[in-house]
RONU-458299 format. One line per 2 residues: number of its first residue (from 0); for each residue x, z, y of N, C-alpha, C, O. Coordinates in Angstrom, 1 decimal. Layout:
# residues N
NUM> X,Z,Y,X,Z,Y,X,Z,Y,X,Z,Y  ...
***
This chain:
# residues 199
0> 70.9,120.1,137.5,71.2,120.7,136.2,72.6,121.2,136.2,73.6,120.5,136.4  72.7,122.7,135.8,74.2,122.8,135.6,74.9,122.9,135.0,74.4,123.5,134.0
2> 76.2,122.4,134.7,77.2,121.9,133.6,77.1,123.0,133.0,76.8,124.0,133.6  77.4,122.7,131.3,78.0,123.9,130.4,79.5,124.4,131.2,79.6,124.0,132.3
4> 80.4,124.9,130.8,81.7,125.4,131.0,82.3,125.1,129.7,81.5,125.0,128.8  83.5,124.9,129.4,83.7,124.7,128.1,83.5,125.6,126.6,83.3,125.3,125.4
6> 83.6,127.0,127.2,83.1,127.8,126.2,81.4,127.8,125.6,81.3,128.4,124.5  80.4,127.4,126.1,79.3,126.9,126.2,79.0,126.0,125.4,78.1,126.2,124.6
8> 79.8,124.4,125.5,79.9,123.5,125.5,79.9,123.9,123.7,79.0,123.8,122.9  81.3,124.4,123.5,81.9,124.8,122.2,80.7,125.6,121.5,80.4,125.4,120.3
10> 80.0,126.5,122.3,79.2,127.2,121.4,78.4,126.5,120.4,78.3,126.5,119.2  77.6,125.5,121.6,76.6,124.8,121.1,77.0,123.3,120.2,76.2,122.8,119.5
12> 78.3,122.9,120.3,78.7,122.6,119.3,78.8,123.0,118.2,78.6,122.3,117.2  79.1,123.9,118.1,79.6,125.2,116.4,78.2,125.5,116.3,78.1,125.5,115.1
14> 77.0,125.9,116.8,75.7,125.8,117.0,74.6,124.4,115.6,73.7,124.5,114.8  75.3,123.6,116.0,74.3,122.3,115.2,75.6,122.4,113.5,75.2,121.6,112.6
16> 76.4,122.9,113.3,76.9,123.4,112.1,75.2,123.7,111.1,74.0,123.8,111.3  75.7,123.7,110.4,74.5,124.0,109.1,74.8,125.6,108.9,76.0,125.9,108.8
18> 73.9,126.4,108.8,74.0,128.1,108.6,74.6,128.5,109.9,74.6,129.7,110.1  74.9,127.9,110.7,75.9,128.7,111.8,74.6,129.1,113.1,74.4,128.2,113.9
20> 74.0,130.2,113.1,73.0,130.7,114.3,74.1,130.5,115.7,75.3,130.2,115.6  73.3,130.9,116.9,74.2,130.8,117.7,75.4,132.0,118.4,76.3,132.0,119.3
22> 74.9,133.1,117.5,75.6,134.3,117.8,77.2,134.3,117.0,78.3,134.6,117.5  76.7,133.8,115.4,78.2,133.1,114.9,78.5,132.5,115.7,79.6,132.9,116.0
24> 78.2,131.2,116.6,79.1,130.4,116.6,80.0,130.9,118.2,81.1,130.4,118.5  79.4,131.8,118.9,79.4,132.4,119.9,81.2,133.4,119.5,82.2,133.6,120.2
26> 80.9,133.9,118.3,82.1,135.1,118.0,83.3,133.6,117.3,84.5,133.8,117.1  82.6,132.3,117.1,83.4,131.5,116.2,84.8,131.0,117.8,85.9,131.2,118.2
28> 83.5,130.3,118.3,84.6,129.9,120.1,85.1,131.0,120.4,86.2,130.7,120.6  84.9,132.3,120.6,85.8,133.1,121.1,87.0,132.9,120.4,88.0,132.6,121.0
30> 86.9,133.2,118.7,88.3,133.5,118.1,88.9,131.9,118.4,90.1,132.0,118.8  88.6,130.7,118.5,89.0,129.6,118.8,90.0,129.4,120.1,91.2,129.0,120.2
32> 88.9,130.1,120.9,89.6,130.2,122.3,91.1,131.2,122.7,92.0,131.1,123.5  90.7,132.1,121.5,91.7,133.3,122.0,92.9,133.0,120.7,94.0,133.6,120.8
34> 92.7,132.3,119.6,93.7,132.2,118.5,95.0,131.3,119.3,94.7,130.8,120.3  96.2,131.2,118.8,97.3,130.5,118.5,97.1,129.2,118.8,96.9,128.7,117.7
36> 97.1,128.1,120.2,97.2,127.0,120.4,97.6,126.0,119.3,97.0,124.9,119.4  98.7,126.3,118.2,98.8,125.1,116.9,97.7,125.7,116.0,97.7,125.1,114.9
38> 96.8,126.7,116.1,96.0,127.0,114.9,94.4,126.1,115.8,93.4,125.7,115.1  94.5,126.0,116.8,93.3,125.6,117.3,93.7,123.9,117.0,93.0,123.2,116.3
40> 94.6,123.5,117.5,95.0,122.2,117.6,94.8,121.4,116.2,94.0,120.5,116.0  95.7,122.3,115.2,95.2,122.3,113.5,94.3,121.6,112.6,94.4,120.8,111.6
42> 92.7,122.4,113.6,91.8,122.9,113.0,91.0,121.1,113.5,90.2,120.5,112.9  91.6,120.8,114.8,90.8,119.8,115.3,91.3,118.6,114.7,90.4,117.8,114.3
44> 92.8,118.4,114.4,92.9,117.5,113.4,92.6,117.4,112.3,92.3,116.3,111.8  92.4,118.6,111.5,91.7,118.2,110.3,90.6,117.5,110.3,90.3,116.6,109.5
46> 89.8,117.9,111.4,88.3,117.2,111.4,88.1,116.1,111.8,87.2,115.4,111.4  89.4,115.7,112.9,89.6,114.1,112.9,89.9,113.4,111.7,89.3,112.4,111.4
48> 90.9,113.9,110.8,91.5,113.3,109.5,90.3,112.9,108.9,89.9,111.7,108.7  89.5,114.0,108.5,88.3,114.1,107.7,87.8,113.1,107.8,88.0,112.3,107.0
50> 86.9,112.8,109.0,86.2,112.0,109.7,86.4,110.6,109.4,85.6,109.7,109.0  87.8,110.4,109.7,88.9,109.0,109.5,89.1,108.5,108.1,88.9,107.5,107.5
52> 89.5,109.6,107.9,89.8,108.9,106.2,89.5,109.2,105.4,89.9,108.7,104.3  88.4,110.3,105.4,87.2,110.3,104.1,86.1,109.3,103.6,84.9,109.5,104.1
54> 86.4,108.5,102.9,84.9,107.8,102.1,84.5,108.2,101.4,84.6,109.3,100.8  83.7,107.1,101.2,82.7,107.0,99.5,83.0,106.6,98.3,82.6,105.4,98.0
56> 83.8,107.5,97.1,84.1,106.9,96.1,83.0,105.4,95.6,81.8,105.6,95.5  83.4,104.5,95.5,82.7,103.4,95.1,81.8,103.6,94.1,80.7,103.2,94.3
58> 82.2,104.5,92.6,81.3,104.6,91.2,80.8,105.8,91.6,80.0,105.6,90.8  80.6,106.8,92.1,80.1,107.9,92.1,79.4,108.9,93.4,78.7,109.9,93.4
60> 79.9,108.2,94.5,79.6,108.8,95.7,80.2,109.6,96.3,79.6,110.0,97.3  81.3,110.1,95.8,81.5,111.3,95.9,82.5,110.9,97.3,82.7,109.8,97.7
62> 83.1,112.2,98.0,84.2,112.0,98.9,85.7,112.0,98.5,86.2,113.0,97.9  86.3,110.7,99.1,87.1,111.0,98.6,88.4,110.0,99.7,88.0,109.4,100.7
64> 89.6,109.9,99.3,90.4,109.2,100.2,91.0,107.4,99.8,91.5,106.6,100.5  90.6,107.3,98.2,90.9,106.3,97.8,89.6,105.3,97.6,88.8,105.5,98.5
66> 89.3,104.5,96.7,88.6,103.8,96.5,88.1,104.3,95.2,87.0,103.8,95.2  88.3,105.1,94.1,87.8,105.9,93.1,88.2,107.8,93.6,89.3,108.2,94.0
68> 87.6,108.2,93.4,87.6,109.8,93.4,88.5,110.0,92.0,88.7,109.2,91.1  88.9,111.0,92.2,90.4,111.7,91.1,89.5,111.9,90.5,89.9,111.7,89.3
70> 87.8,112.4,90.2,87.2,112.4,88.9,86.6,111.1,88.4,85.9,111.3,87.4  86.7,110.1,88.7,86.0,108.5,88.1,87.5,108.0,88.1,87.6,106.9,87.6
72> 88.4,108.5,88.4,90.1,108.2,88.1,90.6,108.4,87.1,91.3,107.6,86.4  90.2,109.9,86.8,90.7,110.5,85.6,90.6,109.8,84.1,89.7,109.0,83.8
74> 91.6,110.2,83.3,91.6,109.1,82.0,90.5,109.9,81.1,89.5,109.4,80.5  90.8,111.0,81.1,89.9,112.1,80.3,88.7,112.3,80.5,87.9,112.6,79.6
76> 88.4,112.3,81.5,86.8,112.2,82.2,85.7,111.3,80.9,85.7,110.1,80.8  85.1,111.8,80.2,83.8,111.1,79.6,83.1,110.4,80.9,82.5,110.9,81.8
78> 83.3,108.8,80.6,82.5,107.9,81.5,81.0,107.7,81.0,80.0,107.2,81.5  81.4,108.1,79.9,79.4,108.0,79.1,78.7,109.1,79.5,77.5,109.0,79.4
80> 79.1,110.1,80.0,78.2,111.4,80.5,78.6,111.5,81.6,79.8,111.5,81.9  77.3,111.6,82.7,77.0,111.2,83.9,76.3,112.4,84.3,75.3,112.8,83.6
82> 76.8,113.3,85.7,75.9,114.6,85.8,75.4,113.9,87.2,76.2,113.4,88.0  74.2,114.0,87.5,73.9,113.4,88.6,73.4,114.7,89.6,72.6,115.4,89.0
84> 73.6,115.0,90.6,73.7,115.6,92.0,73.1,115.4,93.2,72.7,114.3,93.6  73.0,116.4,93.7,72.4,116.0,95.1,73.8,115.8,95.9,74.2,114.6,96.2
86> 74.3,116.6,96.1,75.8,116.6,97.5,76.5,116.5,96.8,76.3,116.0,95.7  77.8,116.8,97.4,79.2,116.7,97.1,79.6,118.2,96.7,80.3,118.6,95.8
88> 78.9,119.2,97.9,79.1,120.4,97.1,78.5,120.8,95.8,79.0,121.6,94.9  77.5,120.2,95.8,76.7,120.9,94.2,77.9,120.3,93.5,78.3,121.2,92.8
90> 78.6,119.2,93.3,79.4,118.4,92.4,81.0,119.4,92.4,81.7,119.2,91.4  81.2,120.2,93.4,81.9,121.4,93.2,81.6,122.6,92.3,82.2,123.1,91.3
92> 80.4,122.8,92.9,80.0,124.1,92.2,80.4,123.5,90.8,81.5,123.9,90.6  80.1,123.1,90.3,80.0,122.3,88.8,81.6,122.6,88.6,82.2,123.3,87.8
94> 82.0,122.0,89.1,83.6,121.3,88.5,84.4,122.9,88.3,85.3,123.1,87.5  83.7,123.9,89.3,84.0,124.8,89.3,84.1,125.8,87.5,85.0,126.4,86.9
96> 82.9,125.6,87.4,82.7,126.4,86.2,83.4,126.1,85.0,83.3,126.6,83.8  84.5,125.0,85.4,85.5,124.0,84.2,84.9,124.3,83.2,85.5,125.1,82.5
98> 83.4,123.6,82.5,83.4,123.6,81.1,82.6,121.8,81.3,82.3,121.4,80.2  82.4,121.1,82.0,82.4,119.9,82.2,83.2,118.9,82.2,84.1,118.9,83.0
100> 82.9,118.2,81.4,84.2,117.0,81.4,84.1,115.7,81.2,85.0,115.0,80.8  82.5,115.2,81.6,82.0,114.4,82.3,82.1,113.8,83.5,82.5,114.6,84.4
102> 81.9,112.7,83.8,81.7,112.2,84.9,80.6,112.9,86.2,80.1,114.0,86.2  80.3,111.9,87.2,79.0,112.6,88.2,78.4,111.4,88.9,78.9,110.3,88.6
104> 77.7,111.4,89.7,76.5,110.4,90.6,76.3,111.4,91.5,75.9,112.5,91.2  76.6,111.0,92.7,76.1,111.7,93.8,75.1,111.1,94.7,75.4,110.3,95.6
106> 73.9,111.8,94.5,72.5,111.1,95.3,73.1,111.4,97.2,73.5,110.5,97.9  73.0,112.4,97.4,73.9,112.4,99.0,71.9,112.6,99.5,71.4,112.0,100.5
108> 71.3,113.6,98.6,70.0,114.3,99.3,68.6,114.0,97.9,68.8,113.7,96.7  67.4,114.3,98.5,66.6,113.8,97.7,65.3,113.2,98.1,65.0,113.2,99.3
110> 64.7,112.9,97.4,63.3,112.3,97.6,62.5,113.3,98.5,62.1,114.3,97.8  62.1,113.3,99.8,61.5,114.1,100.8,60.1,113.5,101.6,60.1,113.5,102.8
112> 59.2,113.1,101.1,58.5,112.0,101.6,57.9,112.6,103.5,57.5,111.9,104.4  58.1,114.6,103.5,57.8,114.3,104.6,58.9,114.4,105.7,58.7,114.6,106.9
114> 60.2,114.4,105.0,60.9,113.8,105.8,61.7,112.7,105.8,62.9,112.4,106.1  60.3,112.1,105.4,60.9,110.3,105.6,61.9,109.7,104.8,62.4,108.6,105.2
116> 62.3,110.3,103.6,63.1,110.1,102.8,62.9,109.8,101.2,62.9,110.6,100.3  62.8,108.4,101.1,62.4,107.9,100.0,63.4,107.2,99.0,64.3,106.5,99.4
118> 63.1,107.4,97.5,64.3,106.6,96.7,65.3,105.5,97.2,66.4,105.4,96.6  65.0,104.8,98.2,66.1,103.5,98.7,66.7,104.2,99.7,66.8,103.5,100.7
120> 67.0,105.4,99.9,67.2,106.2,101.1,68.5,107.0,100.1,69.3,107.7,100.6  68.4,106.6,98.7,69.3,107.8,98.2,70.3,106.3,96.8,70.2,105.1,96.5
122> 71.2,107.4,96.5,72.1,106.5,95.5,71.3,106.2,93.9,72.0,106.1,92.9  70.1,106.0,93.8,69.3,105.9,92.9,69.8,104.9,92.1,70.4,105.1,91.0
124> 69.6,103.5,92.8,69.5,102.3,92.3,71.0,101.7,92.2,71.2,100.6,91.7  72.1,102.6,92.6,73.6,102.4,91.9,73.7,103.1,90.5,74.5,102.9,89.6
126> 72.6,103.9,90.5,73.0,105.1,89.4,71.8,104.2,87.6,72.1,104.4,86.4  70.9,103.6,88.1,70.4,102.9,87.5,71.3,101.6,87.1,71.4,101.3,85.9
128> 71.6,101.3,87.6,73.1,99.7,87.7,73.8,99.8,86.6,73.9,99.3,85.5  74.7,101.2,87.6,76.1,101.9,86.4,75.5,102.5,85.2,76.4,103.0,84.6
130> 74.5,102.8,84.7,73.9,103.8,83.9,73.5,102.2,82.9,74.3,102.4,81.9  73.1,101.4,82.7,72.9,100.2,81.8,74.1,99.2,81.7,74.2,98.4,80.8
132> 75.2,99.3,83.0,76.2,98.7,83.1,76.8,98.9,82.1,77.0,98.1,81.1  77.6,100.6,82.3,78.6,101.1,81.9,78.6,101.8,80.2,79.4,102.4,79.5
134> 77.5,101.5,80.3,76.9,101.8,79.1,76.7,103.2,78.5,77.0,103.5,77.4  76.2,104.1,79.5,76.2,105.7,79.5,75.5,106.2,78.4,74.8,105.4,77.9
136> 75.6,107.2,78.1,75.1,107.3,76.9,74.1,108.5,77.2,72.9,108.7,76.8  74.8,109.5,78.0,73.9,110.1,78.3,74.2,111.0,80.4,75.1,111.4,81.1
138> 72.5,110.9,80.4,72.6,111.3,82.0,71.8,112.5,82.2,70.6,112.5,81.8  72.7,113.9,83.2,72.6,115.2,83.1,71.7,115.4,84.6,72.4,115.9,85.4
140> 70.7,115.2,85.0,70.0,115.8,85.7,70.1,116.9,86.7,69.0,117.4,86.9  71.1,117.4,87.5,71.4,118.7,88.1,71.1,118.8,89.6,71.7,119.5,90.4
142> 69.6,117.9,89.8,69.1,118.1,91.0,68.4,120.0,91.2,67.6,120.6,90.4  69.0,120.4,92.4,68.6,121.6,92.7,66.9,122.0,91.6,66.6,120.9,91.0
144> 66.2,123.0,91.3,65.6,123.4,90.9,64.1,123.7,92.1,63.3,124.6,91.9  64.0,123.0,93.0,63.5,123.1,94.3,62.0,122.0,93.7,62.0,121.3,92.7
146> 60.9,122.0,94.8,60.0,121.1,94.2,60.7,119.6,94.4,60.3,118.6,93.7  61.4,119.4,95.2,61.7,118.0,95.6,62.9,117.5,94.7,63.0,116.4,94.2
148> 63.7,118.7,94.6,64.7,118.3,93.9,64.2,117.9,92.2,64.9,117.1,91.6  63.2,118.4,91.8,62.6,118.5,90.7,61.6,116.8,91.0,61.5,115.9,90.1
150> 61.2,116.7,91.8,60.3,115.5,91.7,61.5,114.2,91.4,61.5,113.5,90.4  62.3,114.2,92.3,63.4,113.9,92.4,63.8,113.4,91.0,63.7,112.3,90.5
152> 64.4,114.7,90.3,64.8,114.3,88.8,63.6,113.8,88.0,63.8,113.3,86.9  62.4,113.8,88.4,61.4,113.0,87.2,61.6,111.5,87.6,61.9,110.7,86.8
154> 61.5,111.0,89.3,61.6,110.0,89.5,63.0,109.0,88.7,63.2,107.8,88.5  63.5,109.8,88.6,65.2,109.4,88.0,64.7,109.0,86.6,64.6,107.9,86.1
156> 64.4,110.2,85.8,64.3,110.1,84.4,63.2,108.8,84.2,63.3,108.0,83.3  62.5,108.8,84.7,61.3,107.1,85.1,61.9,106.2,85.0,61.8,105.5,84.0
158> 62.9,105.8,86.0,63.6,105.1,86.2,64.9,104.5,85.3,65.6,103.5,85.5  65.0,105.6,84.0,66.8,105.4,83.6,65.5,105.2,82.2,66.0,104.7,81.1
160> 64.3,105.4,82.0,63.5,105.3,80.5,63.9,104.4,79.2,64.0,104.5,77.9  64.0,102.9,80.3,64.7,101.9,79.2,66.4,101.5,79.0,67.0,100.6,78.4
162> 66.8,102.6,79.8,68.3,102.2,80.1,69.1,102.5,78.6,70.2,102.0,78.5  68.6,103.2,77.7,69.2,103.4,76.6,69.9,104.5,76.6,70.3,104.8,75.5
164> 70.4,105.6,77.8,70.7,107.2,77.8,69.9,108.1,78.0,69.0,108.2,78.8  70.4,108.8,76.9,69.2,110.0,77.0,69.6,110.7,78.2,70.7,110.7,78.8
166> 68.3,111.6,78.4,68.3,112.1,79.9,67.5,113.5,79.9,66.4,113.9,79.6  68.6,114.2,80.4,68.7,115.5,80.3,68.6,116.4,81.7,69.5,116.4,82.6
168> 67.4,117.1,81.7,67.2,117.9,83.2,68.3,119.4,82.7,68.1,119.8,81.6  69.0,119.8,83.3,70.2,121.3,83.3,68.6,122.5,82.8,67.4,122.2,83.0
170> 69.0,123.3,82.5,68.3,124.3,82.4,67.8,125.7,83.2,68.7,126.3,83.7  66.5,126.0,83.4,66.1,126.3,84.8,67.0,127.9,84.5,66.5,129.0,84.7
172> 68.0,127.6,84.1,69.0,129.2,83.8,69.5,129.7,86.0,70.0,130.7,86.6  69.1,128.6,86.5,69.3,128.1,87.9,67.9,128.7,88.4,66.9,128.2,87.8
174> 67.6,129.7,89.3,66.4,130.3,89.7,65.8,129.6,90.7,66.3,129.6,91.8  64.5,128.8,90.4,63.3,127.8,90.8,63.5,128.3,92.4,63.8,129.4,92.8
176> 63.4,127.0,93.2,63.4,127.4,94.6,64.9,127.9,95.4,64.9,128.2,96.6  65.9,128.0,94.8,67.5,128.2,95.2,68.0,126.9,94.9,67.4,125.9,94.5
178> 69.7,127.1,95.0,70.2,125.8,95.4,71.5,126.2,94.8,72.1,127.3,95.0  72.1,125.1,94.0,73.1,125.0,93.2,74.6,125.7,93.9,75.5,126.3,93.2
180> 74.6,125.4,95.2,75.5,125.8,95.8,75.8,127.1,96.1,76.7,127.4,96.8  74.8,128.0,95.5,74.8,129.4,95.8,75.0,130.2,94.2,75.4,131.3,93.9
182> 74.5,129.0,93.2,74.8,130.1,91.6,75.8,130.2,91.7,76.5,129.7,92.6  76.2,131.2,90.5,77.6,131.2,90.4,77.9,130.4,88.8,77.3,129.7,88.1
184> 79.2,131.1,88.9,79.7,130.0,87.6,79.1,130.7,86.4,79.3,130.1,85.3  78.8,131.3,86.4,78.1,132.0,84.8,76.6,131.1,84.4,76.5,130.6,83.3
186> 75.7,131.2,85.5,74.8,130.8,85.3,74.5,129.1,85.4,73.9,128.3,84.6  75.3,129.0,86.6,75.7,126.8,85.9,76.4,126.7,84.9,76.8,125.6,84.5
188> 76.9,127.8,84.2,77.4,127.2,82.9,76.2,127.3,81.9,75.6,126.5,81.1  76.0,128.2,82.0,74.9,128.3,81.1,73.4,127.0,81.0,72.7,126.5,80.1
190> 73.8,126.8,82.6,72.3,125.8,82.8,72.7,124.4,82.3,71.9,123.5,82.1  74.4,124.5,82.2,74.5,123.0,81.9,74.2,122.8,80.3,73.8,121.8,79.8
192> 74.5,123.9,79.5,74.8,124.1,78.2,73.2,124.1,77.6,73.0,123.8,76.4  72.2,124.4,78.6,71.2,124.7,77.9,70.0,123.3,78.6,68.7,123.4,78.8
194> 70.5,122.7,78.7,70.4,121.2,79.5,69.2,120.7,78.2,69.4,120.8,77.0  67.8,120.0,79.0,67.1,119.6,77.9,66.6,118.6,78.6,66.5,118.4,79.8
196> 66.1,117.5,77.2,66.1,116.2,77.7,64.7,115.6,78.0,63.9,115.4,77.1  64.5,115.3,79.1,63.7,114.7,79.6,62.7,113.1,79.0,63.2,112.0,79.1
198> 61.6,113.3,78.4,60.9,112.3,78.4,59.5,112.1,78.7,59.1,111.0,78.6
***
């Protein structure tokens, strides 16, 4: 069997990237290879740092470098309104559209049964905990608009029924079958605004 070479090697690394085919990642190692020795060097430490010293916010899931995320930190943050998420990016996209000023729950995926991925597989049953703990008052549903992501949010809203917060799916202002990380900010504002509540 013959060795990759290192440029190879690099492709098919940049290759298992998410979105990246192998023709990107092909034009990505070249510029790698051929850029500025401290911009390549840079780029590798960041991903070490990342790697090293990114966790799991404790209350929320989210990533972060301390033991609370700067949004479950924050003083101003409404801790009674809880937007619950798939990733870390959809929890961007959001924060993006600055008209939220709530809190978040980050599931970190969703209920997938045929890929093996069921409720105790996701941050459900912290979000159930802190949601009767903390005494929320109300919880914002902003799983993707996808069928899973949707089953997803019913299994949630089942689950939070006697918790005492009302529970609100975002509004499908978000186009059925796309993914939060791709609206823009006009339309997650709108979907958060036009947010209706689930029973």
């Amino acid at each position: 069997m013959t060795q990759q070479n290192p440029i190879q090697s690099l492709v098919a690394s940049l290759s298992r990237l998410p979105g990246i085919g192998e023709k990107t990642a092909t034009r990505l190692a070249l510029f790698l290879v051929n850029c500025p020795e401290d911009h390549a060097r840079e780029l590798a430490r960041g991903i070490i740092d990342a790697r090293e010293k990114i966790c799991f916010c404790t209350q929320c899931f989210n990533y972060t470098e301390q033991e609370l995320c700067s949004i479950c930190a924050h003083p101003d943050r409404d801790a009674r309104v809880v937007c619950v998420v798939e990733t870390p990016g959809d929890l961007l996209s959001i924060e993006r559209t600055a008209s939220y000023r709530g809190r978040y729950h980050v599931l970190h995926g969703v209920i997938s049964p045929l890929d093996g991925i069921g409720p105790d597989q996701l941050r459900i049953e912290e979000l159930v905990k802190r949601t009767r703990e903390q005494q929320v008052r109300e919880v914002i549903l902003a799983t993707n608009p996808t069928m899973n992501g949707n089953a997803t949010a019913i299994y949630i809203a089942g689950r939070l029924k006697d918790s005492g917060a009302s529970v609100y799916r975002i509004a499908q202002g978000v186009p059925s079958g796309s993914d939060i990380g791709y609206a823009d900010q006009v339309t997650l504002r709108n979907a958060l605004e036009g947010r209706r509540e689930m029973k």
